[in-house]
Structure formats: structure tokens, C-alpha cells
ROROTI-349010 format. One record per residue (C-alpha): residue in three letters; residue number from 0; y, z, x. Coordinates in nm, 4 decimals. Layout:
// residues N
REC   residuo   num      north         up       east
REC       ALA   NUM          Y          Z          X
...
//
This chain:
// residues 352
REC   residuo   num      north         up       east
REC       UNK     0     0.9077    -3.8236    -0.9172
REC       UNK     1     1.2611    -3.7862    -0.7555
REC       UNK     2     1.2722    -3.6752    -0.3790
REC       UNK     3     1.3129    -3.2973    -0.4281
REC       UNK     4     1.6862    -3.1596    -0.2435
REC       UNK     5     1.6844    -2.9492     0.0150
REC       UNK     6     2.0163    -2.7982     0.1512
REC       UNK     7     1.9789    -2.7461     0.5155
REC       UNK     8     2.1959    -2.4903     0.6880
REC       UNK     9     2.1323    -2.4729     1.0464
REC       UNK    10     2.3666    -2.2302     1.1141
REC       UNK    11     2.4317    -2.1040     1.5030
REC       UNK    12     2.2510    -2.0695     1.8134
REC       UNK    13     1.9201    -2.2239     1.8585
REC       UNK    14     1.9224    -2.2781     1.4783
REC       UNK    15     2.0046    -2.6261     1.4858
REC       UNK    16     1.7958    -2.7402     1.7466
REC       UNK    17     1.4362    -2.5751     1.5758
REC       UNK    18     1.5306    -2.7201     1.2596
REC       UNK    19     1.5664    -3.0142     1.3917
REC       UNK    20     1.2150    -3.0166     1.4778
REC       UNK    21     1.0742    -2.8431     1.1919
REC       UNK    22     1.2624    -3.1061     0.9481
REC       UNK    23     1.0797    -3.3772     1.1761
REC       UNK    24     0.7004    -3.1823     1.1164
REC       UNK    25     0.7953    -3.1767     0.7828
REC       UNK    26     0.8569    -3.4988     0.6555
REC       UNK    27     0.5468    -3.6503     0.8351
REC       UNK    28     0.3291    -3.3856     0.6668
REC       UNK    29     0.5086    -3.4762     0.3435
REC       UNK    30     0.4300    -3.9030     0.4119
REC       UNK    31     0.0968    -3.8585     0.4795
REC       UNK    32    -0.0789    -3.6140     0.2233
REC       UNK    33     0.1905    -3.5996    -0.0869
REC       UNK    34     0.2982    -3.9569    -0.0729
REC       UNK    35     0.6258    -3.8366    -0.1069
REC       UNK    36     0.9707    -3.7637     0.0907
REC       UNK    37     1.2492    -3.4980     0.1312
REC       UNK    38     1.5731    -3.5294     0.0528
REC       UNK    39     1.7710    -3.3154     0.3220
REC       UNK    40     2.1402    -3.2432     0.2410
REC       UNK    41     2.2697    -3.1177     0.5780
REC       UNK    42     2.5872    -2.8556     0.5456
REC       UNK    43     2.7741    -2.7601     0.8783
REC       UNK    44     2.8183    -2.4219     0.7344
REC       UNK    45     2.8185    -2.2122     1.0909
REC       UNK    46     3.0304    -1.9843     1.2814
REC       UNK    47     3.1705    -2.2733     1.5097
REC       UNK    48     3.2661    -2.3520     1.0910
REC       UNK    49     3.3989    -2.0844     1.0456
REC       UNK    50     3.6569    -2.0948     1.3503
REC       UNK    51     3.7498    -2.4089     1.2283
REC       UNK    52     3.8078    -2.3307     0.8702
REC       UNK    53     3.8438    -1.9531     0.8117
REC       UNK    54     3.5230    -1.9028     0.5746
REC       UNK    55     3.1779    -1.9968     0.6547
REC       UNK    56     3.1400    -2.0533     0.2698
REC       UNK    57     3.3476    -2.3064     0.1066
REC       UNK    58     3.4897    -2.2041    -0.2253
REC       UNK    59     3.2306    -2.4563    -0.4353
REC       UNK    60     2.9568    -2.3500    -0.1666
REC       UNK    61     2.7709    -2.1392    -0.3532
REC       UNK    62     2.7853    -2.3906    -0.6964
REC       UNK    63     2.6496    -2.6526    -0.4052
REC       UNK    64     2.3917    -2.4767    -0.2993
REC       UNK    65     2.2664    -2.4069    -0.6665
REC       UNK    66     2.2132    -2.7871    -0.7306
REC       UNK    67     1.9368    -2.7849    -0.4703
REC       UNK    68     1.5609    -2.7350    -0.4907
REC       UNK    69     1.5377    -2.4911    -0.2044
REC       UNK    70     1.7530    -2.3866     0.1159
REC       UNK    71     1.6620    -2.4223     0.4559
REC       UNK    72     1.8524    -2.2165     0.7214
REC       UNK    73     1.7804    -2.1933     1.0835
REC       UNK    74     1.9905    -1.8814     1.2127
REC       UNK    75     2.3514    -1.7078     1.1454
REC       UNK    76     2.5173    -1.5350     1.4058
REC       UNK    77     2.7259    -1.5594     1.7151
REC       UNK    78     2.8951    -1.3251     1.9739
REC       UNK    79     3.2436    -1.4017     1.9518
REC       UNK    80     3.2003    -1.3800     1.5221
REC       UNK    81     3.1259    -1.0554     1.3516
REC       UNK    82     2.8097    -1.0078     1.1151
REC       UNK    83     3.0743    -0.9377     0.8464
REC       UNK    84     3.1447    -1.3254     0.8580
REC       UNK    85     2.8301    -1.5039     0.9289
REC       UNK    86     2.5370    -1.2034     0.7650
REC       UNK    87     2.7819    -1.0332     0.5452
REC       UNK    88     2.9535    -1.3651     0.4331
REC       UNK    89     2.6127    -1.6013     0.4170
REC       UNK    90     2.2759    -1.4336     0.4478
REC       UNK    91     2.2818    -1.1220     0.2227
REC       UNK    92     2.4765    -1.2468    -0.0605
REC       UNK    93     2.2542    -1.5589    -0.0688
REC       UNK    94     1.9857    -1.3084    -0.1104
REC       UNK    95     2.1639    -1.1720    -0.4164
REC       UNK    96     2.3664    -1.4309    -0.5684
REC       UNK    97     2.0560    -1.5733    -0.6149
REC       UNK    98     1.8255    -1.3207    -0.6596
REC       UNK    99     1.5919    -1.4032    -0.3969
REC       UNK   100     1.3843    -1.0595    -0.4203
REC       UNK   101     1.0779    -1.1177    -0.2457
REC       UNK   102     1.1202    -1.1463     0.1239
REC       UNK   103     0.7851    -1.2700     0.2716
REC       UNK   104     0.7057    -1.2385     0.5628
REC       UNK   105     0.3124    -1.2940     0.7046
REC       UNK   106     0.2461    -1.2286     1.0781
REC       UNK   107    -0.1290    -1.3608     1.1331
REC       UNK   108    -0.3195    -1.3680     1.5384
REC       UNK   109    -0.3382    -1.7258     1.5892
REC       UNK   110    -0.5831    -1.8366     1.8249
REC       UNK   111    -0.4653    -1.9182     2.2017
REC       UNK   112    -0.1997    -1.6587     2.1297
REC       UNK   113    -0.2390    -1.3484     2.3340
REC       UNK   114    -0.1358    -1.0218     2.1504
REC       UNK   115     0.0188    -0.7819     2.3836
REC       UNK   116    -0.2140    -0.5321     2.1683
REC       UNK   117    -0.5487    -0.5251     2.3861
REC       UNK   118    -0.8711    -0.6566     2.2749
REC       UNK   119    -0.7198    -0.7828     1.9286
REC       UNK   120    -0.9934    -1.1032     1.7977
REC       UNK   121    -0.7619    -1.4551     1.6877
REC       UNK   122    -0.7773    -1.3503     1.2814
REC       UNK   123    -0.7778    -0.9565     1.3756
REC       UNK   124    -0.3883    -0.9328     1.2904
REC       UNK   125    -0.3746    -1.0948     0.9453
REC       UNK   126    -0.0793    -0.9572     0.7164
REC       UNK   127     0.1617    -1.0623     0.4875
REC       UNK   128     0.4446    -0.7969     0.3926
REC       UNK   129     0.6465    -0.7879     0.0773
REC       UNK   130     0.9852    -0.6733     0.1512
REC       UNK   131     1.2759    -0.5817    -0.0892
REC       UNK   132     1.5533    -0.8068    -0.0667
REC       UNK   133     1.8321    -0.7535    -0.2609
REC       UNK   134     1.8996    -0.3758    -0.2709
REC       UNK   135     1.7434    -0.1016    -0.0849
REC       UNK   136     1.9628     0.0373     0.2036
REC       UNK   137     2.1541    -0.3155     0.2498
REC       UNK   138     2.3388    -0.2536    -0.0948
REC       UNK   139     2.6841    -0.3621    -0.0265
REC       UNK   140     2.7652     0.0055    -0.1280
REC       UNK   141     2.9877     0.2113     0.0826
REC       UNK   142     3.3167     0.2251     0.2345
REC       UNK   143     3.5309     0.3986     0.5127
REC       UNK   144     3.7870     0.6284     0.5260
REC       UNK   145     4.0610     0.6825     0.7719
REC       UNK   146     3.9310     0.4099     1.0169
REC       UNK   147     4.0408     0.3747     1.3669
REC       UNK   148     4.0906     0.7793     1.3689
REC       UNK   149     3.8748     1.0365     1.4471
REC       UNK   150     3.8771     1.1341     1.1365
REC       UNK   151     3.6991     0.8089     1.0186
REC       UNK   152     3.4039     0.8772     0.7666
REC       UNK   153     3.1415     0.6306     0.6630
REC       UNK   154     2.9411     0.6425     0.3378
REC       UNK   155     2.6456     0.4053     0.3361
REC       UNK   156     2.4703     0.4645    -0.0151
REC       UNK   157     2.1158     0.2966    -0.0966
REC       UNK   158     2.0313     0.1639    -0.3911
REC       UNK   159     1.6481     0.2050    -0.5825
REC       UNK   160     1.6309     0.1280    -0.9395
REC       UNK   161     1.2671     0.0710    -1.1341
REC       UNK   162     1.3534    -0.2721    -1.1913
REC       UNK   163     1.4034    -0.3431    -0.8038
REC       UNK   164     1.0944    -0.1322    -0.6983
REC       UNK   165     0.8888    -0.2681    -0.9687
REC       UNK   166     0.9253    -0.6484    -0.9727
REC       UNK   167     0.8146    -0.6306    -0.6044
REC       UNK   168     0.5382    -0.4130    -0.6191
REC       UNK   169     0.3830    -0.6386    -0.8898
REC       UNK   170     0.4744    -0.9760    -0.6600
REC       UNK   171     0.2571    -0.7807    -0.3728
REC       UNK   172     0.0079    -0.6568    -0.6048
REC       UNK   173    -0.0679    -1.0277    -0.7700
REC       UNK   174    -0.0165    -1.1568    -0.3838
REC       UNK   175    -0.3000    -0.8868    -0.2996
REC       UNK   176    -0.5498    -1.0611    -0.5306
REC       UNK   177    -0.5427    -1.3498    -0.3534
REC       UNK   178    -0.6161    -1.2230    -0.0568
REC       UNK   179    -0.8263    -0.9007     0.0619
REC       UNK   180    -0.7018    -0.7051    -0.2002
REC       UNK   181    -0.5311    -0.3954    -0.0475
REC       UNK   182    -0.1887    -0.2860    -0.0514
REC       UNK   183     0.0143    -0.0525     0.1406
REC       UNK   184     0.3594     0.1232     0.0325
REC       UNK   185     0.5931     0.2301     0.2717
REC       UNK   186     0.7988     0.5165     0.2107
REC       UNK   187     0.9672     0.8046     0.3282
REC       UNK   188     0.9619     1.0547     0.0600
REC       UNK   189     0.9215     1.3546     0.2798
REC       UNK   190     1.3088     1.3144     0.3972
REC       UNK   191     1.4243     1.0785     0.1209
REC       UNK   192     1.4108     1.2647    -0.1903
REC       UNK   193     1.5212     1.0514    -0.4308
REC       UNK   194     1.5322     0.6904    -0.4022
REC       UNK   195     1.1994     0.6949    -0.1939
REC       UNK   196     1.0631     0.9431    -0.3891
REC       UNK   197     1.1426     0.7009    -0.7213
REC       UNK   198     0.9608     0.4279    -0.5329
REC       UNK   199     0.6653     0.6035    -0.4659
REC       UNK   200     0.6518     0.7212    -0.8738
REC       UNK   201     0.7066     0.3367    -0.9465
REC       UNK   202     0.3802     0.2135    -0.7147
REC       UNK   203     0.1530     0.4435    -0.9123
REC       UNK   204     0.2469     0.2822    -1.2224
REC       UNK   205     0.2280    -0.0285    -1.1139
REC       UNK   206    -0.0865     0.0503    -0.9144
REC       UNK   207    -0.2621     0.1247    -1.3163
REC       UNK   208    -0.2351    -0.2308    -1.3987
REC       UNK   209    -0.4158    -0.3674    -1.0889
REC       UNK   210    -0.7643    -0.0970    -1.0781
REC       UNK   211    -0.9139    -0.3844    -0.8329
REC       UNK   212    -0.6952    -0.3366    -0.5651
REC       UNK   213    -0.6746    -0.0892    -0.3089
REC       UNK   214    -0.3902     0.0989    -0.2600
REC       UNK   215    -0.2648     0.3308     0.0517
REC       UNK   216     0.0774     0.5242     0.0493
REC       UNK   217     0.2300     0.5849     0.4180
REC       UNK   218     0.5171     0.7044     0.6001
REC       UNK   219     0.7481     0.4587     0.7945
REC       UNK   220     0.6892     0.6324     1.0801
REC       UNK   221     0.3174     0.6443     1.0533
REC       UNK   222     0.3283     0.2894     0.9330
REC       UNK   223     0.5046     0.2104     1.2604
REC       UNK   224     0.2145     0.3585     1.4620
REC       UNK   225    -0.0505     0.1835     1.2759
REC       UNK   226     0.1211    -0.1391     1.3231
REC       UNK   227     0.0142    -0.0976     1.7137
REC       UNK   228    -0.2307     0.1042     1.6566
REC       UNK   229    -0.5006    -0.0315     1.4083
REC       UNK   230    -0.3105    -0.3613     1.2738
REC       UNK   231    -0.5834    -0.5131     1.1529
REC       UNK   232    -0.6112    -0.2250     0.8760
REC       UNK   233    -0.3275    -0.4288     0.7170
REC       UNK   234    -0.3809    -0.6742     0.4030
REC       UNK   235    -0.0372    -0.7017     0.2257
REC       UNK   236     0.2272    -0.4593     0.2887
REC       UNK   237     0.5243    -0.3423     0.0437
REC       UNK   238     0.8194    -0.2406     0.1774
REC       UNK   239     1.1839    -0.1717     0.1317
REC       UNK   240     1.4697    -0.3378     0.2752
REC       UNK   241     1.5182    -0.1886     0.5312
REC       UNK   242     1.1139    -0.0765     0.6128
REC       UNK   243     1.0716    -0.4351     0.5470
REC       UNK   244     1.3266    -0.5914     0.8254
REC       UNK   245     1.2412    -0.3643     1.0854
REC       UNK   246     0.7989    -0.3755     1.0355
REC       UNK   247     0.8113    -0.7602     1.0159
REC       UNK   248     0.9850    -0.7557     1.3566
REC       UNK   249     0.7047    -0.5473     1.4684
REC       UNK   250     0.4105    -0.7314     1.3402
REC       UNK   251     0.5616    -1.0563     1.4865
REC       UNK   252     0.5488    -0.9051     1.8199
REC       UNK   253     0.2061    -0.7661     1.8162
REC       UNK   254     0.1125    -1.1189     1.7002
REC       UNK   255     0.2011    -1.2633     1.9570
REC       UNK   256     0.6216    -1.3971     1.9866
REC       UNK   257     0.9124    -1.3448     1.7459
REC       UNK   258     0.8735    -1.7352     1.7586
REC       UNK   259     0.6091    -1.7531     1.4980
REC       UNK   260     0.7786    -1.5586     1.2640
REC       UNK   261     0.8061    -1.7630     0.9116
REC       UNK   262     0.9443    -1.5859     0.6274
REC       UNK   263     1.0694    -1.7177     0.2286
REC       UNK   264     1.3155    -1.5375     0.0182
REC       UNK   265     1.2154    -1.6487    -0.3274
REC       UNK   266     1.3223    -1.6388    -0.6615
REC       UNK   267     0.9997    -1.6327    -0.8040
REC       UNK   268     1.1160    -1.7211    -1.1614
REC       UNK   269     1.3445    -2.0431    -1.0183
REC       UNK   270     1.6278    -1.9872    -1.1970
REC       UNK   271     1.7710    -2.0247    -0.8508
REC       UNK   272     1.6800    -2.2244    -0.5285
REC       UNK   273     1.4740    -1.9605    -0.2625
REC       UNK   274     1.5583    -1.9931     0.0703
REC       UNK   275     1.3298    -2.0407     0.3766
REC       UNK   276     1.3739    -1.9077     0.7628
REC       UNK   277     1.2729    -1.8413     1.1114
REC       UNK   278     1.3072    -1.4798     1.1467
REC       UNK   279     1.4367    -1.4409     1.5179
REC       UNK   280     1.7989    -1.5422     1.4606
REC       UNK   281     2.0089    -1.7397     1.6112
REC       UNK   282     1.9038    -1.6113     2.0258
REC       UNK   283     2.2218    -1.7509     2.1843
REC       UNK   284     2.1118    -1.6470     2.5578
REC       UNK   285     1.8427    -1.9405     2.4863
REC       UNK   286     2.0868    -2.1888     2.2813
REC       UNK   287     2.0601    -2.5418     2.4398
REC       UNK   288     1.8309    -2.5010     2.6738
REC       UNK   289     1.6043    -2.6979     2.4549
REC       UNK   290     1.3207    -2.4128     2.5134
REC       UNK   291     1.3263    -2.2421     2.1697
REC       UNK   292     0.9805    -2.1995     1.9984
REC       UNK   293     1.0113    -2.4233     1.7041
REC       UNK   294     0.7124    -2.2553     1.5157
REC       UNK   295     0.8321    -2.0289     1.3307
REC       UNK   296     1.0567    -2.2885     1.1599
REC       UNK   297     0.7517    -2.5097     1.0812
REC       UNK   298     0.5457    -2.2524     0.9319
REC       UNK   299     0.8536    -2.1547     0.7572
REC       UNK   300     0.9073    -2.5214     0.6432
REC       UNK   301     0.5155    -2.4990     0.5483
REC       UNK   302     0.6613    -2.2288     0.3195
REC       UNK   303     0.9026    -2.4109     0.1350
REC       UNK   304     0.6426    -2.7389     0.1026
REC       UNK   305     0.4355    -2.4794    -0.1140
REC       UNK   306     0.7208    -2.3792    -0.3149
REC       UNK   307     0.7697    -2.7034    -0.4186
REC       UNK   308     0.4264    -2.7396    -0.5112
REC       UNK   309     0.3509    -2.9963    -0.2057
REC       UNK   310     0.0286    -2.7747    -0.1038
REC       UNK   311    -0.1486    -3.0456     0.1105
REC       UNK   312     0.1501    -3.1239     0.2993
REC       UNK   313     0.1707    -2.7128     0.3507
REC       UNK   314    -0.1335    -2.6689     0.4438
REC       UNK   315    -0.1405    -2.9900     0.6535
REC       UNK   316     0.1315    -2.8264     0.8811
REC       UNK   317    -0.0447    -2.4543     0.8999
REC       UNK   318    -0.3544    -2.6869     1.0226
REC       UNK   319    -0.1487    -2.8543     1.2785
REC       UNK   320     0.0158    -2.5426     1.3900
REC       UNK   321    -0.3170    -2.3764     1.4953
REC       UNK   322    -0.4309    -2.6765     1.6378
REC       UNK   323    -0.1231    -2.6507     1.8932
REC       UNK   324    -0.1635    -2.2862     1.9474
REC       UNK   325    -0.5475    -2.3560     1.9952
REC       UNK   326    -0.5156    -2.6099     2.2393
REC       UNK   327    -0.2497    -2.4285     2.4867
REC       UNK   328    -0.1238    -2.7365     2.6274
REC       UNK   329     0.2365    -2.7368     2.4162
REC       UNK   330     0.3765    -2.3853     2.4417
REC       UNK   331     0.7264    -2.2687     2.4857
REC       UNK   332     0.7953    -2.0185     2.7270
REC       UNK   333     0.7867    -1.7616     2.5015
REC       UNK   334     0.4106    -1.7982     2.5247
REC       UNK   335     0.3632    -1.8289     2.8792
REC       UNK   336     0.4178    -2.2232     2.8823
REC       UNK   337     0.6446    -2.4725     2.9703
REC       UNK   338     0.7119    -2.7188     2.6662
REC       UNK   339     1.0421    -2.8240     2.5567
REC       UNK   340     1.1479    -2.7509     2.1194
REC       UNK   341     1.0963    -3.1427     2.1108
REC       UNK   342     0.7441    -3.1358     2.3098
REC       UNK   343     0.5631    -2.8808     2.0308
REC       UNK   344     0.7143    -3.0756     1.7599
REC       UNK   345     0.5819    -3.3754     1.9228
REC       UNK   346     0.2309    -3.2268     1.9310
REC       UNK   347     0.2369    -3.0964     1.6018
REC       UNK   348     0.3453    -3.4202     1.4616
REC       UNK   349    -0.0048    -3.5743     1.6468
REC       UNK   350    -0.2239    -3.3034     1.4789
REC       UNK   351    -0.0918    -3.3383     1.1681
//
């Protein structure tokens, strides 16, 4: 079996220096239960890139990144470089070039992680949200006219079709059976009467074809409330792009840090490589002080091992994560310790 190829972008910030580390957690996982190893292909594709070169994508990038078996990318974005370059010119059109629909994000209570919920039980918070990931309200649909006037006007359309709606409802639906079996839809059909309003018709058809799961409907806004409120109501979540983005970042904070937050965009059918990353960006008031939490890029990386079918190495890594968090004695800051990036790689390393 040939090494599968993983491009690695690690991008900006502290994006370099927690996939460092996660790389590191990775390929040990990978020698000791799957026998196997990793082939990394490292691209400098980053806004300090960019400065150099112009475009943060070369011209044969994207027919590069295709040849791979999955992407890894640690963060995009930088002060001094707009999101047009770095998000607009990397991130979202990987997400559609390749039709990475699913966005998955879980957010689960580990335990020797405080919540800043009270009284919330290690295994209370346990949720894993669906999120649309390729149209939505992040279409590239829009324009402006008469900029730098003040007669300027924006239009900013969204985009729902069936198709989009449906292929991710059923991905959280079949996700739901292996799991607790419930499913939540957020919407906001009350205001948005039409492309909401389509994806709420679209869950109850999809809803027919799965009678053994549970399904709830709710408002963003009440959705919001009950993430704080009663999180441990939630199972798997669906959610569109925009719902999506801005829940996850909630249920990562009630779990505990942003720095645990793992997420995959996948391709589910593999015509194209999915792409794996921490979800708290590239924090440059943090960059190399060597204090970034790590985590979330291992249990990200833990991600992509399943996707490639190594699930002992996977699981191997979740193991060694909670053994970490358990213990207390290699915690970042962001957790109320002291440990260096290197220092909870280090002790993740020894668990595994």
C-alpha cells in the first residue's frame, strides 16, 4: 500500500506552528497501530506568499492540490492582507472547487476541561453539527455599485437549491444513526421567506426516509439560546452556512476553548481530496509565542486519519487527547495552564 499524500498548507499565524505538532501526533499514531506512514507534501502557500508573489494560489495550484489524498491547512489570514486574498482567494473556493459540502464540526466536554456553562458533567456537551459548505449566504453572489461614494450599494444574494439542502440533510441524517439519533434544523423561516423557507420544505422530505430518527426544527436565534442554555439537548445539528460558522464557534466555547475545535470539509463521494482544519484561525496576537493550543489540529488530524480509512490510528489520537485533557498537567493557557504547542504534543505523543 503506497504512503497516502497529504498536501499541507499551514498558512499564517499560529498555523504553522500547531501543525507542526499535529503532523508530529500524527505520524506516531499512524507507526504504531496502522503500520503505515504519511506522505506530507508541504506548500508555502500563505500571505507572507502572497507578498512575495502576488497570488496565494499558483496558477497549477489547484491541479496540485487535486493529486493529493486529503489537505491539511492550519489557518489563512493576516492583518496587513485582506480576506479577499487569503479566504476569498484559498479557503472558500477550496470548499467549492472541490465540492467539499459537509463541514463537520463536533464540539464534545472533555474531561479536565471546565465549561464556562455551570454544572455541565465531562460527556454533557456532546455534538457534532453538519454545516453547509459551499452555498448558503457565502455564495460568491453579489456585487457593488458606485463604491467609494455615498451612493455605494451592496447586494449580497444567498443561494438554497434542493440539491444543496438535500445532500446535507441526508449526510446528518445517516451521521444521526450512528450516534443518538436526533437531528436539529436550523432555520429562519419566520424572516427568510424563501431560501429558508425551501430548506425547511427539503428537511421534511428528507426527514420521511429516516422514521427512526428524531427530528426538531428551530430558529437561529432560539438555537443560539439553547446552545448556552440546555447544550446537552444537542445530538447532530444541520445547519446552513452561515448558521453553521457562527453555532460551531459557539459550541466550541461552551466546551471549553476555541482550541479544541476540529472540523473536516469533505467530499463525501472522493471525487476530490476533503480538507481538514483547526477552526480558530490563524490568532496572530498569539503567533510565535509558542503558546497556541495544538488540539484542535490533532483532533482535526484524527479526522483526516479516518478519512483515509486509518481508524485505529484515529482513534488512537482521540484516546490520547483525553488522556492529556484528563490529566491537567499539559495545558496551554487557553485552559488555565502553562504548556508550550511543543509540551502537549509531547504528552500526547506519550499517551498515544
Amino acid at each position: 500500500m503506497s504512503s497516502p499524500r497529504i498536501a499541507v498548507i499551514a498558512g499564517d499565524g499560529i498555523g504553522p506552528e500547531v501543525i507542526e505538532q499535529a503532523i508530529r501526533v500524527a505520524d506516531a499514531a499512524v507507526h504504531k497501530y496502522d503500520q503505515t506512514a504519511l506522505a506530507w507534501n508541504h506548500l508555502p502557500w500563505s500571505s507572507e506568499y502572497y507578498k512575495r508573489t502576488g497570488h496565494i494560489v499558483p496558477a497549477d495550484g489547484w491541479d496540485l492540490l487535486a493529486q493529493h489524498d486529503a489537505i491539511f491547512l492550519g489557518a489563512v489570514g493576516s492583518p496587513d492582507v485582506p480576506d479577499t486574498v487569503t479566504v476569498h482567494g484559498l479557503l472558500l473556493p477550496m470548499r467549492r472547487k472541490f465540492d467539499q459540502y459537509v463541514n463537520l464540526r463536533p464540539a464534545y466536554l472533555f474531561e479536565g476541561v471546565t465549561s464556562p456553562l455551570s454544572g455541565k458533567k465531562p460527556g454533557s456537551i456532546d455534538m457534532l453539527v453538519y454545516r453547509e459548505n459551499t452555498e448558503g449566504e457565502y455564495a460568491p453572489i453579489g456585487g457593488r455599485l458606485y463604491p467609494g461614494t455615498t451612493d455605494d450599494i451592496a447586494i449580497q444574494t444567498a443561494v438554497f437549491t434542493w440539491r444543496g439542502c438535500e445532500r446535507i440533510m441526508r449526510a446528518a441524517f445517516e451521521g444521526a444513526r450512528k450516534r443518538r439519533k436526533k437531528v436539529h434544523s436550523i432555520t429562519k423561516s419566520n424572516a427568510l421567506p424563501y431560501g429558508m423557507v425551501l430548506w425547511d420544505e427539503v428537511f421534511r422530505e428528507v426527514a420521511k426516509d429516516y422514521p427512526d430518527v428524531q427530528t426538531y426544527s428551530l430558529l437561529v436565534d432560539a438555537a443560539a439560546m439553547d446552545f448556552v442554555r440546555k447544550p446537552e439537548i444537542f445530538d447532530v445539528v444541520v445547519a446552513s452556512n452561515l448558521f453553521g460558522d457562527i453555532l460551531t464557534d459557539l459550541s466550541a466555547i461552551v466546551t471549553g476553548s476555541v482550541g479544541l475545535a476540529a472540523s473536516a470539509n469533505l467530499n463525501p463521494e472522493r471525487k476530490y481530496p476533503s480538507m481538514f482544519e483547526p477552526v480558530h484561525g490563524s490568532a496572530p496576537d498569539i503567533a510565535g509565542k509558542g503558546i497556541a493550543n495544538p488540539l484542535a489540529a490533532v483532533l482535526s488530524v484524527a479526522m483526516l486519519l479516518d478519512h483515509l480509512h486509518l481508524e485505529k490510528s484515529g482513534q488512537a489520537v482521540r484516546r490520547a487527547v483525553a488522556t492529556v485533557l484528563k490529566e491537567g498537567k499539559a495545558l496551554t493557557p487557553d485552559l488555565g495552564g502553562k504548556a508550550t504547542t511543543r509540551e502537549v504534543a509531547d504528552a500526547t505523543i506519550a499517551a498515544i
